[in-house]
N, C-alpha and C positions, 0 to 999 in steps of 0.2 A: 578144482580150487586147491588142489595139493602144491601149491606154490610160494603159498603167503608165509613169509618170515618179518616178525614174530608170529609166530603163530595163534591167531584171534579167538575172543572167548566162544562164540560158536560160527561153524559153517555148515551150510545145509545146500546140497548142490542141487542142480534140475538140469535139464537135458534141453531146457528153452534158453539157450546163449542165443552174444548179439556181437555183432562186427564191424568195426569202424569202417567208413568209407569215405569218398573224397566231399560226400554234402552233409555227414556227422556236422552238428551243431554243438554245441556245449552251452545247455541255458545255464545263468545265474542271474539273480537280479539283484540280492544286496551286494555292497558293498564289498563285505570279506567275501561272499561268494565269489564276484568277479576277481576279487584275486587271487584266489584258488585257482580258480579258472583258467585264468590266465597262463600261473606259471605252470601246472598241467601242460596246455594245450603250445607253450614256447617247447615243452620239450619232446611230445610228440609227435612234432611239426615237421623236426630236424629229419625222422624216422619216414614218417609216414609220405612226406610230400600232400597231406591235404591241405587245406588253411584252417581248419577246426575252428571256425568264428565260433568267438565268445557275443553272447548278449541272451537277451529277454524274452525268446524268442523259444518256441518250445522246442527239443531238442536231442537226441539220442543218446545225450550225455546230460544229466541234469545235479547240481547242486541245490542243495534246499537248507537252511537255518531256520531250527527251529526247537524252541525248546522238549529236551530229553531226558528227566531224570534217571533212565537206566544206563544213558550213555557218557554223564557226568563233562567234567571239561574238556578231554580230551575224546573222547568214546566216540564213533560212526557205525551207521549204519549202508551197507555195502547193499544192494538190489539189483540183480543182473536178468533180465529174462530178452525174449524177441521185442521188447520194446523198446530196449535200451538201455542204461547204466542209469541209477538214480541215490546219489549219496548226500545220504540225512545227519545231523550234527549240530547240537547245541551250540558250537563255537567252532569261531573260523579253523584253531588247531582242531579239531575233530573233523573240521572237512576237508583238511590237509593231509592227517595222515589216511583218511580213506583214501584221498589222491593216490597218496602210494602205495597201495593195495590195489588199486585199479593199475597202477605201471607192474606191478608183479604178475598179475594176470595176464595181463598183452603178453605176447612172442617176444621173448629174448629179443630179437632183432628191434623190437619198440625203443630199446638202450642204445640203440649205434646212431652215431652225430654225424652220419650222411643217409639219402634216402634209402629205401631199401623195397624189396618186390613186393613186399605183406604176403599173404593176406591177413590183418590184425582181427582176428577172433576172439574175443571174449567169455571164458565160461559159465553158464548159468546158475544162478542158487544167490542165496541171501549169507550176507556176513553182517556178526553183532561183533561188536569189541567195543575195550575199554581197557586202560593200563592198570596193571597190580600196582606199580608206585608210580608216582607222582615225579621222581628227579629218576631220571634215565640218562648219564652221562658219559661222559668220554673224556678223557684229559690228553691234551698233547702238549707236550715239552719244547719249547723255544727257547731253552736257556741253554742244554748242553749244546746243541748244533739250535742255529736259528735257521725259520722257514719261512720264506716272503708271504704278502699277503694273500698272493694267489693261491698258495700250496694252502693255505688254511680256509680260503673260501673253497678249496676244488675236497678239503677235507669235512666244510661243515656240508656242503652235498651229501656225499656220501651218508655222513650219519643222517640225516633227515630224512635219508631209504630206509630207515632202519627203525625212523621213530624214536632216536633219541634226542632230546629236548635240551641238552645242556655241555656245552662245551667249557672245559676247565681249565685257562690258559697256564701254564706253569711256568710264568714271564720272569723271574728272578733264579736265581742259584748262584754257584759260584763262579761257572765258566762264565757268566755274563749278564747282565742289565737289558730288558728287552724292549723296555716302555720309557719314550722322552717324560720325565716330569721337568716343569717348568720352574720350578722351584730349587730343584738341586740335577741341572744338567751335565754336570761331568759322568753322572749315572753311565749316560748314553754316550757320551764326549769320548770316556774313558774305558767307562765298564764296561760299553758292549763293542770291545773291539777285537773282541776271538771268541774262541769258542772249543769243545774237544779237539785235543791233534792240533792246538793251532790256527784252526782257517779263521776267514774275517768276521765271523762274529756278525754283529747286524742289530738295528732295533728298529721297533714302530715307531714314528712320530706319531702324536696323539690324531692327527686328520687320517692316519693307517689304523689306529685302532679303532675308531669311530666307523673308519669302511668294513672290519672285520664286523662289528658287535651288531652295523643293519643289518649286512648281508646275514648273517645267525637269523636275526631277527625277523628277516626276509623265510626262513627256513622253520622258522616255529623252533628256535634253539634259545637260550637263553646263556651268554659269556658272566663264566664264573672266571673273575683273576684272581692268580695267585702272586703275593709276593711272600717268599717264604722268608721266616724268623723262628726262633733269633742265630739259629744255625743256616748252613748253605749260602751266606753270604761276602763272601770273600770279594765277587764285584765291584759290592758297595764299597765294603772296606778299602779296597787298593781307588775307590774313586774320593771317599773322603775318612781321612785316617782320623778325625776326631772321632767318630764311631766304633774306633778298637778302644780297646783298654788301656794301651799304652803312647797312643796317639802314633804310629807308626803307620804306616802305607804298606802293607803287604804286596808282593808280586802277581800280576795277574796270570791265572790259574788252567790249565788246560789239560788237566786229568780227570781220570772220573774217581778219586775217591772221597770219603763222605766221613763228616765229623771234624773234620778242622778247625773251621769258622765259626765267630760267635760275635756279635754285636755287644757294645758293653753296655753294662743295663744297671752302670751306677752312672754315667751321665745323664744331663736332661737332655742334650742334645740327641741322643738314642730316640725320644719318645716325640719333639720336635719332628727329626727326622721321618718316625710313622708317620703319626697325625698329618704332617701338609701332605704324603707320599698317598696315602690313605684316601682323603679330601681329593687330589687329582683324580682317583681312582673310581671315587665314590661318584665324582660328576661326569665322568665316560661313559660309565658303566649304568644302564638303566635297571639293570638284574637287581634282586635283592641281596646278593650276597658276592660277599669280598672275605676270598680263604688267605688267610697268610700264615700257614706252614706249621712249622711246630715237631717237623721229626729231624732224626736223628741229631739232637743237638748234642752231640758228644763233650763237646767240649765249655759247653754251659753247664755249672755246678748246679746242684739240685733246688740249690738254695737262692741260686741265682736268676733259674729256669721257673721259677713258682713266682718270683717278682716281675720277670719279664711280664708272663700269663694276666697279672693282677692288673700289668698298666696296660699291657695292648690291647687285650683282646677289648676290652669296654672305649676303645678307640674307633673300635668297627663300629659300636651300635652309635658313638656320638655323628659319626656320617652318615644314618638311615639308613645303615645296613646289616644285615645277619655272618656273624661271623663262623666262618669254616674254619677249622683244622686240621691235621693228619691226628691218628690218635690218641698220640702221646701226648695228648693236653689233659685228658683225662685225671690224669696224677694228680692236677692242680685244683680239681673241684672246683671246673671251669663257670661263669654263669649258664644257667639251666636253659636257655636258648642257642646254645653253640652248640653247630654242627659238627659232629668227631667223623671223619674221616675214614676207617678203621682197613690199613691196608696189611694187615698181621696176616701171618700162615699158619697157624693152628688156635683153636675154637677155646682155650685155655687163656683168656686173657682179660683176668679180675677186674684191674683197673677200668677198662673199657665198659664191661657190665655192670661194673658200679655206677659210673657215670649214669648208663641207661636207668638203673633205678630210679638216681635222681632226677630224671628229666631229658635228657642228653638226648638227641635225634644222630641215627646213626646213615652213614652213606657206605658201603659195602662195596668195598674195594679188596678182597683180600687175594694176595700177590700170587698164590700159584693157585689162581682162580682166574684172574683180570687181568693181569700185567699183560696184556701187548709185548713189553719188550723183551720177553723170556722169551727161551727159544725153545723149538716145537720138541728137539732130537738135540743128542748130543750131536747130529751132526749138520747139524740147522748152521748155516754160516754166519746170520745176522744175530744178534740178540745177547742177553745174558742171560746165567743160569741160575744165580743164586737164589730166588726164591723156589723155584721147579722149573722143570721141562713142561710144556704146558700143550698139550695136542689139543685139538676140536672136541674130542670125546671128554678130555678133563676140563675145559673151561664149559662143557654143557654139566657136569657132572657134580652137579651143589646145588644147595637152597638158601638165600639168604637169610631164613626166618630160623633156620635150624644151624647153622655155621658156628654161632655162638651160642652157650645153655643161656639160657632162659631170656633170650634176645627173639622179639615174634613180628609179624609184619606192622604192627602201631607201634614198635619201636624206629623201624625201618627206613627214612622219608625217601631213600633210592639205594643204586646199586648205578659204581660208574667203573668204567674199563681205561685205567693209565697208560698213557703209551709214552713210555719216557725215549730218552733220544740219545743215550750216550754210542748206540754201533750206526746210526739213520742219519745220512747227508742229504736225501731227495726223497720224492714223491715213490720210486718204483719201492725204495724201503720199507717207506711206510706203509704201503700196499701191502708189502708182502709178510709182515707184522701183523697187521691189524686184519686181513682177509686169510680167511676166512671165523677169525675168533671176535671178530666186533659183531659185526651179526648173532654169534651164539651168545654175545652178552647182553647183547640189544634184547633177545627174547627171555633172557630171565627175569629182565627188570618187567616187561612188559607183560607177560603171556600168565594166565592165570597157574598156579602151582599145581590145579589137577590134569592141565595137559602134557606138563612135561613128561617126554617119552624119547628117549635118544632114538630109535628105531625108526621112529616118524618125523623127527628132525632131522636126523642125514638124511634123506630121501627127498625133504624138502631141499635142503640145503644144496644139495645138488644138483638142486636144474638153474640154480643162479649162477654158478658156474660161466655157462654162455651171457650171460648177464654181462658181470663184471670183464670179461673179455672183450664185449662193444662200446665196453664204457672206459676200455683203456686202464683198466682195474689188474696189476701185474702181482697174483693172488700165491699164495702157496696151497699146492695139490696137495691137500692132507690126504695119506691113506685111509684114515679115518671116515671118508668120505665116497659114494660111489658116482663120481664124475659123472654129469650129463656131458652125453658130445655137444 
């Protein structure tokens, strides 16, 4: 069982494994069991050539729901001996992500989307788990380049191997507008008609976003949108010029620099424009929380940027939802249920632990820790470097409860990995970004703090390797790492 990434709060192996065969059954009887079940036995169908029938029926593969106070909401328990697989779990996400601790354990070849010889072995011993936080995230960027709906379903995949529970869309910026609202449609009309470098740009209509936010939801993921304010918005601006200051239409935007833009925050039609913007958002989206932004507003006066904060942010909770920010809201001695963001590069940052004093729930983002879009080497082709060069070793090499002084895990409500978009046109990009440092971020949020052990993690980390290569996963071979063949 040296395989399991993230890495679970205990394992205890036995030498009594069990192997799947063409009359394996997979029992479930409630409900969520059966679709657990289900979407398990769809994907190792493709591999194995068995038919793996789901039903009621006793079975070599068993789910069971049933309540666990050690294993809390999400927590499973994993049982493997010669009788079979048997995974226990308070709640259907707890028998989901044992699902994928059971796909880690099968033979690499269990990942490849044509048949394949087996033999699927299983090995034996008991696994306990349960996540250190609660919000395990991920962000990707549809605003500098945009990504069709497929590229973000074949991306909430992905995370839901990994057990991270919450995708973070980053739908607004200045390159472009990526959500139809109904209410102010030149957004989409206009705003989302490029992107970096020029290409065409692209946006969801609301029936596209509604397919992303199942499918998530299909995954045990939860879609957090972002519409960022009162900076990064130049879209809007060139879509409707009453929202500048001086009623002008700016040019649409196809560079990546940052701090330009600024919404004017002495009209009402600025606050209009949230509120209905907000309200579309708030009825797509079933999640509790709707982040709208708040960094680098360069060019929003301080004075300006503290009025903004006063009227938005309480715009979020009048649509029943919790509002996110990056964590430059801090300044503003935001209400004491807003989420700060805190994507900063060194542990020196007053403001931010002020906030915590006062209440403030923090999400652990910080940039040459998480960014995805850094690159690994100065000679890393994709990416940028301004926060750090960021290898496998340095994104496992942190703590989120110690990052910041006197910031502890009850301040903490997660830890999420940005994958911004300004050098990534396609699917192999993104792969090659986020593989192999989204998994090592996926086990920080998750994996208890006394088993972090980089020694024992590369070692894991490395038989997934063959993994992500049947799964069409176009990975970067960190040296960092000792490749399984």
């Amino acid at each position: 069982m040296k395989t399991i990434v993230p890495v679970p709060v205990s394992v205890s192996p036995s030498d009594q494994g069990y192997a799947l065969t063409g009359t394996t059954i997979i029992q479930a009887e409630s409900p969520e069991a059966v679709r657990v079940a289900e979407t398990l036995a769809v994907g190792l169908r493709r591999a194995t050539g068995f038919p793996l029938v789901v039903g009621p029926e006793p079975g070599g593969i068993r789910f069971t729901l049933g309540a666990d106070p050690v294993l809390g909401a999400e927590g499973y328990r994993l049982v493997v001996d010669a009788a079979g697989v048997r995974i226990t779990a308070g709640t259907e996400a707890g028998l989901f992500h044992g699902a994928q601790t059971l796909r880690q354990l099968l033979p690499p070849a269990a990942d490849a989307g044509t048949t394949q010889p087996g033999p699927w072995p299983v090995p034996g011993g008991e696994v306990l788990d349960h996540p250190r936080f609660g919000y395990r995230g991920a962000m990707l960027d549809v605003a500098r380049h945009f990504f069709p709906v497929a590229a973000v379903c074949r991306y909430i995949e992905q995370l839901a191997r990994y057990k991270i529970n919450h995708l973070h869309l980053h739908l607004t910026d200045d390159q472009g507008w990526r959500i139809a609202i109904a209410g102010w449609p030149r957004l989409t009309e206009h705003g989302a008609r490029t992107e970096v470098d020029g290409g065409p740009g692209g946006y969801y209509t609301q029936s596209d976003y509604r397919s992303i936010v199942a499918h998530a939801a299909a995954h045990h993921i939860t879609v957090v949108p972002e519409v960022d304010t009162p900076g990064h918005v130049n879209a809007a601006l060139a879509s409707y010029p009453e929202l500048t200051e001086d009623g002008q239409a700016p040019e649409l935007y196809t560079g990546i620099e940052v701090g330009f833009s600024t919404l004017s925050v002495h009209r009402e039609v600025t606050y209009r424009f949230l509120d209905e913007v907000l309200a579309e958002l708030a009825e797509l989206t079933p999640g509790p929380y709707l982040h709208i932004g708040g960094d680098e507003a360069q060019s929003t006066t301080e004075t300006d940027y503290q009025t903004f904060a006063d009227r938005a942010v309480p715009l979020v909770g009048k649509h029943g939802k919790t509002a996110i920010t990056w964590h430059e809201l801090a300044r503003t001695n935001p209400l004491a249920d807003t989420i700060l963001q805190f994507w900063g590069t060194s542990g020196d940052a007053p403001e931010t632990i002020a906030a915590v004093k006062r209440g403030n729930k923090l999400i652990m983002s910080p940039a040459n820790r998480t960014y995805l879009d850094q690159k690994y080497t100065e000679d890393t082709e994709l990416g940028l470097k301004w926060a750090a060069y960021i290898e496998v070793a340095d994104a496992y090499d942190w703590d989120p409860a110690t990052y910041l002084a006197d910031v502890d895990d009850s301040a903490i409500l997660g830890v999420e990995a940005p994958l911004w978009s300004e050098t990534i046109t396609n699917t192999d990009a993104m792969d090659f970004l986020a593989y192999p440092r989204l998994p090592t971020i996926a086990e920080i949020a998750w994996s208890p703090k006394e088993t972090h052990d980089w020694a024992d993690f590369r070692a894991r980390l490395a038989t997934h390797g063959p993994r992500w290569e049947r799964q069409g996963i176009a990975f970067h071979r960190s040296p960092d790492v000792p490749w399984a063949d």
